[in-house]
C-alpha positions in Angstrom: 0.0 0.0 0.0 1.0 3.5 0.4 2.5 4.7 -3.4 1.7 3.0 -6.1 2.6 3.9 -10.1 0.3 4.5 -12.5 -0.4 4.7 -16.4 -0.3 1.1 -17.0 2.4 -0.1 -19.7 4.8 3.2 -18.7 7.1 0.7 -16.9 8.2 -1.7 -19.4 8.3 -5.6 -17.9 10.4 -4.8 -15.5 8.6 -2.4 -14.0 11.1 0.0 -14.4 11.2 3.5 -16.5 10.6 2.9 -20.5 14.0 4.6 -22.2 13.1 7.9 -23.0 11.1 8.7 -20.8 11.5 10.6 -17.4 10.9 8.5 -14.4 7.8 9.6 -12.6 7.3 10.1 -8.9 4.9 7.7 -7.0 1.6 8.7 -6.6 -0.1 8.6 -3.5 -2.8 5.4 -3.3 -5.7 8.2 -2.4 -4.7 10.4 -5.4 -4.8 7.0 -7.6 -8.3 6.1 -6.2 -9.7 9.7 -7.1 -8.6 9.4 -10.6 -9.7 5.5 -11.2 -13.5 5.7 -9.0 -15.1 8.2 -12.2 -13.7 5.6 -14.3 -15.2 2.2 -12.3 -18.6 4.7 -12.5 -18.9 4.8 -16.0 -17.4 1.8 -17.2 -20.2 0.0 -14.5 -23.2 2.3 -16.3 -22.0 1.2 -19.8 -21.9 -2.4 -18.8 -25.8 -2.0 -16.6 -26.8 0.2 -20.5 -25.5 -2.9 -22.3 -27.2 -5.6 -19.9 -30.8 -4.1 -20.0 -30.6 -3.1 -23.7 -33.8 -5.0 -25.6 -32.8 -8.2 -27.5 -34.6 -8.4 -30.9 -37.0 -11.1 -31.5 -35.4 -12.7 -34.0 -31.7 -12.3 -32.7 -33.4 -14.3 -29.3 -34.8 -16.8 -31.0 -31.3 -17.7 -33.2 -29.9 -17.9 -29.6 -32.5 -20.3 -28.8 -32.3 -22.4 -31.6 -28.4 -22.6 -30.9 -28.6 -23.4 -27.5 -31.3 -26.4 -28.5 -29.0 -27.8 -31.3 -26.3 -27.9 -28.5 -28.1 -29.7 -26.2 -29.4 -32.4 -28.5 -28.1 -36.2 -27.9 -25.2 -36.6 -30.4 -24.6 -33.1 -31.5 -22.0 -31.6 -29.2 -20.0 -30.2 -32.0 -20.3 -26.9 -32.4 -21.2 -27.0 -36.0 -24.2 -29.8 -34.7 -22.1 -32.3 -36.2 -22.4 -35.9 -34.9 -18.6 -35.8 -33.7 -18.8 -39.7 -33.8 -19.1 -39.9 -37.7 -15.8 -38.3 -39.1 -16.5 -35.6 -41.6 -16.1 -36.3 -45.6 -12.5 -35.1 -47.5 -11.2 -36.3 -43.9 -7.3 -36.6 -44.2 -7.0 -39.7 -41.5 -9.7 -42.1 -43.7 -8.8 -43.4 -46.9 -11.2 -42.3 -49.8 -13.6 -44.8 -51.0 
């Protein structure tokens, strides 16, 4: 706790200062909270926007289908292929 740096990526790997660049002072963890809580607020309004945003119809019932064709016995591919029966132009079975 205490200082932390911030501005993700400015540290290289090592967590050191990127060539070129002047090394900058810690920044109090308080300061560092002020600047990120307006950030946490709007990216958590976008995401609660997203989440209640109407589904069409039609886009609901593709979903629907898709989940169905999943769950039926023998199709767990996720193309709805039997996976049991090897697909045609298959290099590991001889042609016929």
């Amino acid at each position: 706790m205490g200082k932390e740096r911030i501005g993700g990526g400015t540290g290289g790997e090592s967590g050191g200062p990127v060539e070129g660049q002047p090394d900058e002072p810690p920044v109090d963890s308080r300061v560092a909270r002020r600047r990120q809580d307006p950030i946490g607020r709007r990216l958590r309004k976008m995401y609660t926007d997203v989440v209640d945003e109407h589904l069409p119809d039609d886009f609901l019932s593709f979903l629907e289908e898709a989940d169905f064709r999943t769950s039926e016995p023998g199709r767990t591919a996720s193309n709805g292929a039997d996976p049991t029966i090897p697909p045609k132009g298959d290099a590991n079975q001889p042609e016929r």
